[in-house]
C-alpha positions as CSV (number, residue, x, y, z in Angstrom):
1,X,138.2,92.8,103.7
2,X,135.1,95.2,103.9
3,X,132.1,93.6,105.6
4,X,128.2,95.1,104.3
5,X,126.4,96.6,106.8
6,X,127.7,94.9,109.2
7,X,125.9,97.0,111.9
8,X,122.7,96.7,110.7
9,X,120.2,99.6,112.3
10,X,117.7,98.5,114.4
11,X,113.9,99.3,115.4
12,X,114.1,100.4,118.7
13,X,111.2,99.9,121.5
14,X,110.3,103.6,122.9
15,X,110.2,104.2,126.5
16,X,106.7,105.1,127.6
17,X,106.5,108.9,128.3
18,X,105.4,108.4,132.2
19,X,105.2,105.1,134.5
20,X,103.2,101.6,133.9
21,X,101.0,103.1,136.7
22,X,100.5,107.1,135.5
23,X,97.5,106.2,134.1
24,X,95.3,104.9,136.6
25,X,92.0,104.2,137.6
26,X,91.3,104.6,133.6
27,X,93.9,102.7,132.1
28,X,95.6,100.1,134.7
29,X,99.1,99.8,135.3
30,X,99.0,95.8,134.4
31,X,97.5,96.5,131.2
32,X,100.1,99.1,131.0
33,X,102.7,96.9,131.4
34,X,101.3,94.1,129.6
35,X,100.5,96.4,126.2
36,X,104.1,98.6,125.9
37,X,106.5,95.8,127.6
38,X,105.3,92.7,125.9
39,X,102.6,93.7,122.7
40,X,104.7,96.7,121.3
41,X,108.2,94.8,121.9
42,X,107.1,91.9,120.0
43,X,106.2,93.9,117.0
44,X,109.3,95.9,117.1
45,X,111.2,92.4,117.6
46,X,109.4,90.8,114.6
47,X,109.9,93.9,112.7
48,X,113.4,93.1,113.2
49,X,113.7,90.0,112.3
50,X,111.8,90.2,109.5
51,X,114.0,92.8,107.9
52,X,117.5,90.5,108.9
53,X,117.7,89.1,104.8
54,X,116.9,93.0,103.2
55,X,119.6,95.0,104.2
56,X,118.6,97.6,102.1
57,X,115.4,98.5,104.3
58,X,117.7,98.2,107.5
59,X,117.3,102.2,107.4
60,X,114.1,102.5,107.0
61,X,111.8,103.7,109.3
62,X,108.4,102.3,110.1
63,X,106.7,104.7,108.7
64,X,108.6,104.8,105.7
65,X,107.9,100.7,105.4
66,X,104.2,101.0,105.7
67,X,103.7,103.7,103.3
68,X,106.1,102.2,100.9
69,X,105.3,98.2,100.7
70,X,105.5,97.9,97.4
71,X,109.3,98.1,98.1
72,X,109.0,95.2,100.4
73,X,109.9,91.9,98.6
74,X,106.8,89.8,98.6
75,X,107.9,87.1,101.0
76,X,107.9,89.4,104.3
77,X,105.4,91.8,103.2
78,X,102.5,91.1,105.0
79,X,105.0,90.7,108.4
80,X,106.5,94.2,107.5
81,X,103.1,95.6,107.8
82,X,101.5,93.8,110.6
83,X,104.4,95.0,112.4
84,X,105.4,98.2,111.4
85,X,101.9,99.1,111.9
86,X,101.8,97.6,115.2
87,X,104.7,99.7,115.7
88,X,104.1,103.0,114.3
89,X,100.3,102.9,115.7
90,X,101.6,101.9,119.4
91,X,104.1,105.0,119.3
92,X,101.0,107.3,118.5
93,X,99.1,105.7,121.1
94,X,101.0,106.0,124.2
95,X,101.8,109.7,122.7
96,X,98.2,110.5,122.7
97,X,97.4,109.5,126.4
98,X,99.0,111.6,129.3
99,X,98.1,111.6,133.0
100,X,95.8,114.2,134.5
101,X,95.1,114.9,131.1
102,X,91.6,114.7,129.3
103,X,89.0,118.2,129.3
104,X,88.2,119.2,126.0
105,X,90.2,120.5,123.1
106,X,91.0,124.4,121.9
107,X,92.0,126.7,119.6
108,X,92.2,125.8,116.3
109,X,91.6,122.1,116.6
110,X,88.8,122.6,118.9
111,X,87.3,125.0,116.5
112,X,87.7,122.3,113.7
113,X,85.8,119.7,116.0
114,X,82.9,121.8,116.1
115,X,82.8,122.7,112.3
116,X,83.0,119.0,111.4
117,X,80.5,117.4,114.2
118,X,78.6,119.9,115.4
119,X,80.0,119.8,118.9
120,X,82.9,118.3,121.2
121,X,79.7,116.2,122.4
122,X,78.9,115.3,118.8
123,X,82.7,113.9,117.6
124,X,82.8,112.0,121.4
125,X,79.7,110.1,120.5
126,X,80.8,109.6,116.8
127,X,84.5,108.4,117.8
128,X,83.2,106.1,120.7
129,X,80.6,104.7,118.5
130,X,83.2,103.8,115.4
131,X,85.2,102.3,118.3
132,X,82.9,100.3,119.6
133,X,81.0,98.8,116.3
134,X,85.0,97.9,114.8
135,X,84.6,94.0,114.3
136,X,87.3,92.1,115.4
137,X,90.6,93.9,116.8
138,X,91.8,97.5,115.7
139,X,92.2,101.4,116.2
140,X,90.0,104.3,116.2
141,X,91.0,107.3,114.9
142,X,90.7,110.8,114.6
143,X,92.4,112.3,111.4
144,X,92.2,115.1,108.6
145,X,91.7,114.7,105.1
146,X,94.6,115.9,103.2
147,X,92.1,117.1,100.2
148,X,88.5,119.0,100.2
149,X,89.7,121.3,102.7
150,X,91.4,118.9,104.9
151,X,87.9,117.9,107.0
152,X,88.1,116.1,110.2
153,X,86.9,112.4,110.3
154,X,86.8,109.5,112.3
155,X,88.2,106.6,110.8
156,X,88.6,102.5,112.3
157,X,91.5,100.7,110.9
158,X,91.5,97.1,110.8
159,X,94.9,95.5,111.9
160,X,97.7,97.9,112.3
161,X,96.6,100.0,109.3
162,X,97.2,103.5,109.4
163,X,95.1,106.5,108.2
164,X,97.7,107.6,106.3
165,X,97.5,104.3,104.3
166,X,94.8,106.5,103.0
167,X,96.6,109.8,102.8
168,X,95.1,110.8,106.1
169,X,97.0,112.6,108.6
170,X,96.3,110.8,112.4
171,X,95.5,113.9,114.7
172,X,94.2,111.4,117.7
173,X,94.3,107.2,118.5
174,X,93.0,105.0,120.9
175,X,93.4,101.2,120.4
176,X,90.3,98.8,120.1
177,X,92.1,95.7,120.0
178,X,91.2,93.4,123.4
179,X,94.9,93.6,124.7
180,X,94.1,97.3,125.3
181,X,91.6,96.7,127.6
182,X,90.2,93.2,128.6
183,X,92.3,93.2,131.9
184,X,90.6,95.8,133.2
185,X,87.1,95.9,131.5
186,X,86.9,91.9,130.3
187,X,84.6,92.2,127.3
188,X,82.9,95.6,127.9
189,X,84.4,98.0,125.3
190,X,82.1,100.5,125.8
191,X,83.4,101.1,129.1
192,X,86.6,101.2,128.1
193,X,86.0,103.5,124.9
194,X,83.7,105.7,128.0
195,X,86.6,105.7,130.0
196,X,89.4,106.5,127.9
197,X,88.3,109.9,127.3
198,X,90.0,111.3,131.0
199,X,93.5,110.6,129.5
200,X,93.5,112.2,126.1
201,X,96.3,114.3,125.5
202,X,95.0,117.5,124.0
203,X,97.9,119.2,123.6
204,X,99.5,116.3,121.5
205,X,96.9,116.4,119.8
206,X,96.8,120.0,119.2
207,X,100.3,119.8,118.0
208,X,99.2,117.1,115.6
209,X,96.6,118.9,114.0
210,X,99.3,122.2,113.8
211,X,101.5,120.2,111.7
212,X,99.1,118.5,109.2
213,X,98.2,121.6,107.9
214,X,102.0,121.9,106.6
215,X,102.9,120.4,103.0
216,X,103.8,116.2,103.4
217,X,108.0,117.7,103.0
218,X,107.5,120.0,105.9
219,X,105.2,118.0,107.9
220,X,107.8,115.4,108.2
221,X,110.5,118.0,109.3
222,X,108.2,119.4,111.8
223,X,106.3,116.4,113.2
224,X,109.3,114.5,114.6
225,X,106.9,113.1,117.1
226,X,105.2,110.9,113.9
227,X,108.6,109.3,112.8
228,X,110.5,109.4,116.5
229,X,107.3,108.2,117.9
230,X,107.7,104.7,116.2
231,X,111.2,104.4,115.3
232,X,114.7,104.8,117.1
């Protein structure tokens, strides 16, 4: 007697891409541990448990949920996107940090920068400032418009929206919620948001911004990272 699904898939926590402790002084190891161990497993756990009674969505990908919750039945719909979100973002995040990282940004996405702000200097101030006047808990983001030429802006998401909610492709993240920093900095997100900047991951980055200038079929082929990033 044939049993549906009876291996349902599963969202899968991703392993941080260096130690609790690669970060330091600028992000701290505890806060580390605190934000991947604990804050991104229990969105991946709720994500699961949420999706136990829709064995249809069991293959979906976070990504795939968030941009499609109108195929989310209405009773879990707001938990599917708190924490797919939560998710998907947190998979970006800890892609777009790397230690002895930070410096400034070339080629083609450094050129961008400067067309769009007027300087490296000039997106810095306008990306720290977005961060820092976000009421409440959310994310800060760099990301290209996928019309008018595909212009650079910074965005703020409230929750675990994503840009491309909004048809925005994410080329950089930092988080603004308090878990991401009040260990370390208590209530002084400036200093946080200053701070941040020595970990950046241009190159990820970089490759971001490479692949959103491909068409939404290719993009996904090419940009793993964006899917893999978030899901198993």
């Amino acid at each position: 007697m044939g049993v549906d699904n009876p291996c349902p898939m599963k969202h899968l926590l991703p392993l941080l891409p260096y130690g609790h402790a690669a970060l330091e002084p600028h992000v701290d190891a505890q806060t580390m541990m605190l934000h991947h161990d604990k804050h991104h497993a229990s969105y991946v756990a709720n994500l699961n448990t949420a999706l136990e009674s829709v064995p249809e969505l069991h293959e979906r990908s976070a990504l795939w949920l968030l941009l499609n919750l109108s195929e989310v039945p209405g009773k879990i719909r707001t938990a599917v996107r708190n924490n797919a979100g939560g998710h998907l973002n947190h998979g970006l995040l800890w892609r777009a940090m790397s230690p002895a990282a930070g410096g400034a940004p070339a080629g083609l996405l450094a050129d961008a920068i400067d067309r769009d702000f007027g300087s490296f200097d000039g997106f810095k101030v306008r990306f720290a400032e977005a961060g820092s006047k976000l009421f409440g808990s959310g994310w800060v983001w760099l990301a290209r418009e996928q019309q008018d030429g595909g212009k650079l802006q910074v965005y703020t998401t409230s929750g675990h929206d994503n840009p491309l909610m909004q048809e925005h492709f994410p080329i950089l993240v930092n988080d603004v919620w308090e878990h991401a920093y009040y260990l370390k900095h208590e209530n002084r997100r400036d200093d946080y948001l200053k701070r941040w900047w020595a970990v950046v991951n241009w190159e990820e980055a970089d490759r971001r911004f490479d692949s959103s200038k491909l068409p939404p079929e290719r993009r996904w082929e090419k940009d793993g990272g964006l899917v893999l990033a978030a899901t198993n």
